[in-house]
N, C-alpha and C positions, 0 to 999 in steps of 0.2 A: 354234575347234572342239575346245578340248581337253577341254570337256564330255562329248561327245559318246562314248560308246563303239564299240569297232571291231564288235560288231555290227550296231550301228544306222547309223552310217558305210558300213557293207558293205547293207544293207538299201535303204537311202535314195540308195543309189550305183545297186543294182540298178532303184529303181522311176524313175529317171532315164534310165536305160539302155533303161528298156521304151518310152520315149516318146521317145527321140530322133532318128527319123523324120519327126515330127511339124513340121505347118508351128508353131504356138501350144503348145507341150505344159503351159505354166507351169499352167493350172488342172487338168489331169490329174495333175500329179504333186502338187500343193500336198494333191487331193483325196485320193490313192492314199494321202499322208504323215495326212493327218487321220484319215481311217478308222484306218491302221493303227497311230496313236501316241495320236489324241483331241485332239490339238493340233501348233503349227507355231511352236514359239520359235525364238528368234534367231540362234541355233548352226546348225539344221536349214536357216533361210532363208541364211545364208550359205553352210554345203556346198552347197545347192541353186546358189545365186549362181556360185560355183566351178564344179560340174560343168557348168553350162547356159549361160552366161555373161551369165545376165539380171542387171542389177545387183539388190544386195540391196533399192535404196528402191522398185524396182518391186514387187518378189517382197512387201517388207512392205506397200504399196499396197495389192496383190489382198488381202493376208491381213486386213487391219486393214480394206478396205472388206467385203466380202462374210460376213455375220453365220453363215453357217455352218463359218468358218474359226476357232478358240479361240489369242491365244499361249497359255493357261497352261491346265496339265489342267481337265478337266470333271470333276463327278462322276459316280459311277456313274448318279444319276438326274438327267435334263436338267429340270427343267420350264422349261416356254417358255409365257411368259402374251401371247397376241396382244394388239395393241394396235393395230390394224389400226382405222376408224372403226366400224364395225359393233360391233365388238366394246369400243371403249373407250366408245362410245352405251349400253351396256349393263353398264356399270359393271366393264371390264375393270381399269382401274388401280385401284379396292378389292382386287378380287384378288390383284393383285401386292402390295401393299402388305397383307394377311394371309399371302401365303407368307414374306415377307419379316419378318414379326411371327414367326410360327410357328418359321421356321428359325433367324434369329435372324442374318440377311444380307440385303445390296441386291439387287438386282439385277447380273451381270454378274458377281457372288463364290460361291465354292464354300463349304459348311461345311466346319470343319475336321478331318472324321473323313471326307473326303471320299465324301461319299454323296448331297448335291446341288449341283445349281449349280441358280440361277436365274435364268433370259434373260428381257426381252422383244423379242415379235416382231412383225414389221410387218406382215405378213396370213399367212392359215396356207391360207389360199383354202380357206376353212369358215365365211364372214360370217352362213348361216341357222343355226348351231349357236351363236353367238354368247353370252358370252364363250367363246372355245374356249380352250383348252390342250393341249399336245403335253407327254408325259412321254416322253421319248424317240421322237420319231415316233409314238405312237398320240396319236389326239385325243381328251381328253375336251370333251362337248358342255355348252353353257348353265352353267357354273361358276359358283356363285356363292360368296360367300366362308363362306358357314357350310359351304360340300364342303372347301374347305382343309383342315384340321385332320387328317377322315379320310383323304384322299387319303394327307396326308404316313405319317398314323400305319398306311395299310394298307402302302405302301413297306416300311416299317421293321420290320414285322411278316412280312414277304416276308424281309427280310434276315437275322431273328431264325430264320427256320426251317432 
């Protein structure tokens, strides 16, 4: 925990604090820490471990199964390419593999001026809009891979202003 700074130690102690009442609190705090950091690394899961006394293989279990939990920051822009059957029937993995040309990253990696990360994901429960994409929770609908390019370039255009 010596990463850790005594603010975020004091933070992370508080949002533990709020939930321990609780019969199961571990997905409440895990989630309380994501919103408020973007991610759940290994320092964070062991104070968690300490305070709670959940062992750590569990706390990284939840973290590492449940795709909305990150260990390592996100970028400012999430895009998330469903791959869900509807949506990979409809040529979702092109998709992915143009944002992946474009950015110049896999999937699951952030660029390094951190401004995207790109996921995929398992249903976004929007099968009739198909391919869908989520850029940080909005969907965009029917994507196909000639949208890529602009998508990324209106982002960054967003960013420039």
């Amino acid at each position: 925990m010596a990463h850790l700074q005594a603010h975020a130690v004091k933070q992370i102690t508080e949002i533990c604090e709020r939930y321990k009442n609780e019969r199961t609190p571990l997905m409440m705090i895990l989630s309380d820490i994501q919103k408020e950091y973007g991610y759940v690394p290994l320092e964070v899961q062991e104070l968690v471990s300490t305070l709670t006394g959940v062992p750590v293989s569990e706390i990284y279990g939840v973290v590492t199964f449940y795709s909305f939990f990150s260990l390592t920051p996100k970028g400012k822009y999430v895009i998330g390419v469903c791959l869900g059957t509807a949506c990979y029937v409809k040529g979702a993995q092109l998709v992915v593999d143009k944002f992946a040309e474009i950015l110049g990253i896999q999937a699951g990696e952030t660029t390094e001026d951190g401004l995207f990360t790109l996921d995929v994901l398992r249903c976004v429960g929007a099968c009739a809009l198909a391919p869908a994409v989520s850029i940080n929770g909005k969907i965009y609908p029917a994507v196909g891979v000639d949208q890529c390019a602009k998508i990324v370039n209106d982002l960054r255009e967003k960013e420039a202003e």
